[in-house]
N, C-alpha and C positions, 0 to 999 in steps of 0.2 A: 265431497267430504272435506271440511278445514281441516288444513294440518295439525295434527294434536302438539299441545301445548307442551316443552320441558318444563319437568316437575322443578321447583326451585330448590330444593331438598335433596342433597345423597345424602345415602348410609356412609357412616365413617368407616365400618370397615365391609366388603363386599362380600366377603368370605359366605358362604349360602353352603358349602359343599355336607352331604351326608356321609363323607371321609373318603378320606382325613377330613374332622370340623377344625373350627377356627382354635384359636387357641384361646385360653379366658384371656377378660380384661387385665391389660397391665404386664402382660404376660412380656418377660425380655431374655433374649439370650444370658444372662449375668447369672440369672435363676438359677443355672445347671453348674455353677463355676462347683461347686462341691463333689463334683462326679468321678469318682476314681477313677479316671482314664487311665488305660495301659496295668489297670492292676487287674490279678485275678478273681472272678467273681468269688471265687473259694475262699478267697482272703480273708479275714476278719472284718476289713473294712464293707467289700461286698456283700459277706452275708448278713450285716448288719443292714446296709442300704435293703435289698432286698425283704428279709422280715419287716423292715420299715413301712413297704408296701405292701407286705399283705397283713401289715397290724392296724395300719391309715383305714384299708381297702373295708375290713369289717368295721372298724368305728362309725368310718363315713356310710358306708350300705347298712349297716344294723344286723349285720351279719350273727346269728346264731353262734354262742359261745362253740358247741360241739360239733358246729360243721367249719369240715377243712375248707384251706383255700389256697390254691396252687397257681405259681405263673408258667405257663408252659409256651409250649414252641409255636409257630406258626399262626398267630392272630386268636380270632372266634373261630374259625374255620377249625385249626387244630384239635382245639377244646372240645369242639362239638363233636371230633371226629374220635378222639381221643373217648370220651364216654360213650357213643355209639359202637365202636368197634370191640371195646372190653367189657360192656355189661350187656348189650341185647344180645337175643339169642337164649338166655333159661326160660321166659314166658312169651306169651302171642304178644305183637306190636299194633300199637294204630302210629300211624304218622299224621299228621296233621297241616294244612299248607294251605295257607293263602295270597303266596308272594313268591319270587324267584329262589329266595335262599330257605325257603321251605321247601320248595321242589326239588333244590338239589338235597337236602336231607332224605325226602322220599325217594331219590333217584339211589343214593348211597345204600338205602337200607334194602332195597327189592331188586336193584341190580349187581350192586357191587356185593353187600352183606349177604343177598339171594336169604332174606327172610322174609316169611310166607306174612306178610304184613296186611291190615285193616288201611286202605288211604280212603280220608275225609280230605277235601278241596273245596277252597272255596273263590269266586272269582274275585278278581281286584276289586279292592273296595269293602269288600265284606271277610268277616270271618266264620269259621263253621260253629254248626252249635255245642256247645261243649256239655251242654245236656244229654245228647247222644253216645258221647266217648265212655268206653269201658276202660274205668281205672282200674279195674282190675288187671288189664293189660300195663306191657310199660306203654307210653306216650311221650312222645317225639312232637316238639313245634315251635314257635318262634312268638315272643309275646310281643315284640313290635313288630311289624311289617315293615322296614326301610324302605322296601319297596314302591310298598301299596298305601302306606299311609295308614293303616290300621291298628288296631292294637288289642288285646284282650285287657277287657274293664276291669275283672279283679277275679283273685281265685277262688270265689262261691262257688263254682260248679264242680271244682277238684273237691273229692272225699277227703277228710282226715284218716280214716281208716282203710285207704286202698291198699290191695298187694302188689300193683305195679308201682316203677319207677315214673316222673315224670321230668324229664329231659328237657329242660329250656333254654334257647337259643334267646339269653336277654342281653343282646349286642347294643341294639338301639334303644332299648331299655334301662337299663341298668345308672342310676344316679340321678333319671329323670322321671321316674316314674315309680309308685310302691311297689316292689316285688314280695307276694308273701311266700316268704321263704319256709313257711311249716308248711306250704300245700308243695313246693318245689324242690326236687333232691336234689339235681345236677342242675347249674344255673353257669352260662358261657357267659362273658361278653371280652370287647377289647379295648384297649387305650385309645384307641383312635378317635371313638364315637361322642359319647355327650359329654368327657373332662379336655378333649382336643389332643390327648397325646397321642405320641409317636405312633405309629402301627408298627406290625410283626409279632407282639406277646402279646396271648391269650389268659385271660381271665378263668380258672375252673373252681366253682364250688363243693364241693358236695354233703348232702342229710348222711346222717349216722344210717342211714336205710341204701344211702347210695353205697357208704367204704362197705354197709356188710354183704352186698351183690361182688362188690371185688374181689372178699375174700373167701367166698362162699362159692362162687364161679366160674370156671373156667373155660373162656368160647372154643370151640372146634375149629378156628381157624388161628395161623400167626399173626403174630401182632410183631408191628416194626417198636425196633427201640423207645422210639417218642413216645409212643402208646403206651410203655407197659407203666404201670401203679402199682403192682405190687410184688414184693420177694418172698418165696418161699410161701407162699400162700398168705402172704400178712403187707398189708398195707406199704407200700414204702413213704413212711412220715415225712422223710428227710423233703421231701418234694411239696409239702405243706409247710416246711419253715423256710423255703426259698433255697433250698438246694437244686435248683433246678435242673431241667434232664439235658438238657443243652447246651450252650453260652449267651445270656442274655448281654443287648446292650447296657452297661452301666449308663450310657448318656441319656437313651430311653428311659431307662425304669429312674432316673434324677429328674427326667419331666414328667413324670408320672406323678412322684411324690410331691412335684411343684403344686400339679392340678390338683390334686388329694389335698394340700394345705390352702390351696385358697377355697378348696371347699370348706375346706371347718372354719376358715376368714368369715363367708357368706352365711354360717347357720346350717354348715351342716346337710345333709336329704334334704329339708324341707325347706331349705333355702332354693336348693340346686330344683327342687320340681317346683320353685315358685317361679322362678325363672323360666323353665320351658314351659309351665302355662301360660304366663303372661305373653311370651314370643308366640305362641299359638294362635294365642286368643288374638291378637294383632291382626293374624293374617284372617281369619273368621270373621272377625268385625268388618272388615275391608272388602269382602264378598259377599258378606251377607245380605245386598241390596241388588246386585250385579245381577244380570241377566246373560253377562256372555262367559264367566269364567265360574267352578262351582268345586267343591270337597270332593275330591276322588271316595274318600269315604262317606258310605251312605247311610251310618248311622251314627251319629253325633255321640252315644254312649261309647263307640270301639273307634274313634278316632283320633290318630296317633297327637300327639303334643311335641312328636322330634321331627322325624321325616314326615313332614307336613306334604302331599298331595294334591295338585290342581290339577282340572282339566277344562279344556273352553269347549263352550255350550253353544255358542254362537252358530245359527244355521247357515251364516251365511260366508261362513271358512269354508273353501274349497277344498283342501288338501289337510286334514288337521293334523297330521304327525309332520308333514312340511311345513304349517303356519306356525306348531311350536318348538320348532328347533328352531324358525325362522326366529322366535320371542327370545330363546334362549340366548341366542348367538347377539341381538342386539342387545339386550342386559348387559353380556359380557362387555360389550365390544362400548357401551358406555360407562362400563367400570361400576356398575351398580350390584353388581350381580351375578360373580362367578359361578360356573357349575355348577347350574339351576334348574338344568335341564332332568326331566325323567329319565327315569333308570331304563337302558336299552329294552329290558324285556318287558318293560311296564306299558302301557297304556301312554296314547302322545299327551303331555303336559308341562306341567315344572310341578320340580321337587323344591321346596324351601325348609333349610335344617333351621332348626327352631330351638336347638338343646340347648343346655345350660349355659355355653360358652358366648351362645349371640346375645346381644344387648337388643333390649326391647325399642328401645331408639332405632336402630340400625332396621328391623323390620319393619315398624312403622315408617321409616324414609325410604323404604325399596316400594311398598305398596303404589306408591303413583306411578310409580315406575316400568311397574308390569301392566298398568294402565298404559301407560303411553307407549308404552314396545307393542301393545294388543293393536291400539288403534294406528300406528304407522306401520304396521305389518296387513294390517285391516283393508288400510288406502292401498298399499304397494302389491295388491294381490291381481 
């Protein structure tokens, strides 16, 4: 075999990671010189920055006037734990999963929660049918897969009229994708993911159907401080105007509102999901002839637009969780392509983040690239 040709082409900037992502275009430290450091979030000035971003946060998502929207402790994860822990438990559950951070949601509700839960599963690559789910039940699930590269195509299948809750985990979602928020009570996500900011705060929604499980509810087990929503039986609002249950970073949440204003610079949603289609559609054009490399997702209608999914097809890979760490490790290691590698629990391939923040340039100059790390990984077997 001739040794494969370098591409003549980098991406300018390598950043691929599904988070921390990249930061957007333009993006400088100066941005955050506004950041009241050293003062208290309680301050006037803090709780102003803070409302700031969850006034941005509905503008730019299209947030429903009547649903809250909280920054709370500990990332998505928080978020997600934080409504799982305080409102399941009055009706039967279905959990839903077709990726790692679905699984740990099902793990938390039947091991930890010990609720007598419905689990639908589905294997990477696909997701379950939502036709099947009883919304009558609450429902628990994840509307992108980070993991698996999947994604649910739109909320058709959720009733208007159900009497469950349904619980969305839209981390890798959320700014890249339409979320319809009248089929969705409780909606996670975190900074980190498709506006590139900081990690640690968590993003929490919630429908006027989610505050009235809060106030109407009361689980039989304790809830740690972080958890609790409400006083005296009645919602604590203060936690919806950014009075937060914690101490958030000021420096964080001043790059947060950075990413939030160059979203509305861009148009806004439908700027930001033109963006992760276009980064998508890049890497799809670019395999769509290949015979050794293919969409971890198997159905073109539920395949993600952020944590984009590969896997190689090629019979004649010995080893394939060793030939693609092998790819991964030389991307890096030629500055094209940092942490690109699949998610440890996933399926061997590369993950290539595709959200708002990457330039479509930047993907279109990695795609030769993962050609030529195939074929000198190909030779060197």
């Amino acid at each position: 075999m001739t040794d494969p040709k370098i591409p003549a082409t980098r991406p300018a900037n390598p950043r691929f990671s599904s988070g921390p992502c990249a930061k957007f275009p333009g993006y400088n430290l100066n941005l955050l010189a506004d950041a009241p450091l050293g003062r208290s979030h309680r301050a006037a000035v803090g709780k102003a920055k803070l409302a700031e971003a969850i006034d941005l946060t509905r503008e730019v998502l299209g947030v429903p006037a009547d649903y809250r929207i909280g920054i709370v402790p500990a990332s998505d994860t928080g978020a997600v734990e934080m409504a799982m822990w305080s409102m399941l438990g009055e009706r039967p559950v279905e959990m839903l999963a077709w990726e790692s951070f679905g699984e740990g949601w099902v793990t938390d509700a039947v091991k930890q929660l010990k609720l007598d839960a419905t689990v639908r599963k589905a294997d990477y690559g696909q997701i379950v049918d939502f036709n099947e789910v009883d919304f009558n039940k609450d429902v628990v699930f994840t509307w992108n897969g980070t993991t698996s590269g999947v994604r649910v195509p739109n909320g058709d299948a959720i009733p208007a009229d159900r009497e469950g809750l349904t619980i969305c985990d839209a981390t890798s979602a959320a700014f890249a994708m339409e979320l319809p928020f009248d089929k969705l009570d409780v909606v996670t996500f975190s900074w980190q993911k498709v506006l590139g900011g900081e990690a640690a705060h968590g993003m929490l929604i919630l429908s006027p159907r989610a505050v009235a499980r809060l106030e109407n509810y009361t689980p039989d087990r304790p809830l740690p401080k972080i958890f609790r929503m409400t006083k005296g039986g009645k919602l604590n609002e203060g936690i919806f105007r950014g009075e937060t249950i914690n101490t958030p970073s000021m420096l964080a949440v001043e790059d947060y509102l950075a990413a939030l204003k160059w979203a509305q610079g861009i148009g806004g949603l439908q700027g930001l999901i033109a963006r992760a289609d276009a980064n998508a559609k890049a890497v799809r054009d670019f395999i769509a002839d290949k015979d050794w490399i293919a969409d971890l997702a198997e159905d073109p209608a539920t395949a993600s637009t952020t944590s984009v999914c590969l896997k190689f097809t090629d019979p004649a890979i010995k080893d394939g969780a060793a030939f693609a760490k092998a790819v991964a490790k030389r991307l890096e290691k030629e500055g094209v392509a940092l942490d690109a590698g699949a998610y440890r629990d996933a399926p061997a391939g590369l993950r290539i983040w595709c959200g708002s923040t990457v330039e479509v340039s930047d993907v279109t100059a990695l795609m030769p690239w993962i050609e030529y790390a195939y074929r000198a990984e190909l030779s060197a077997q």
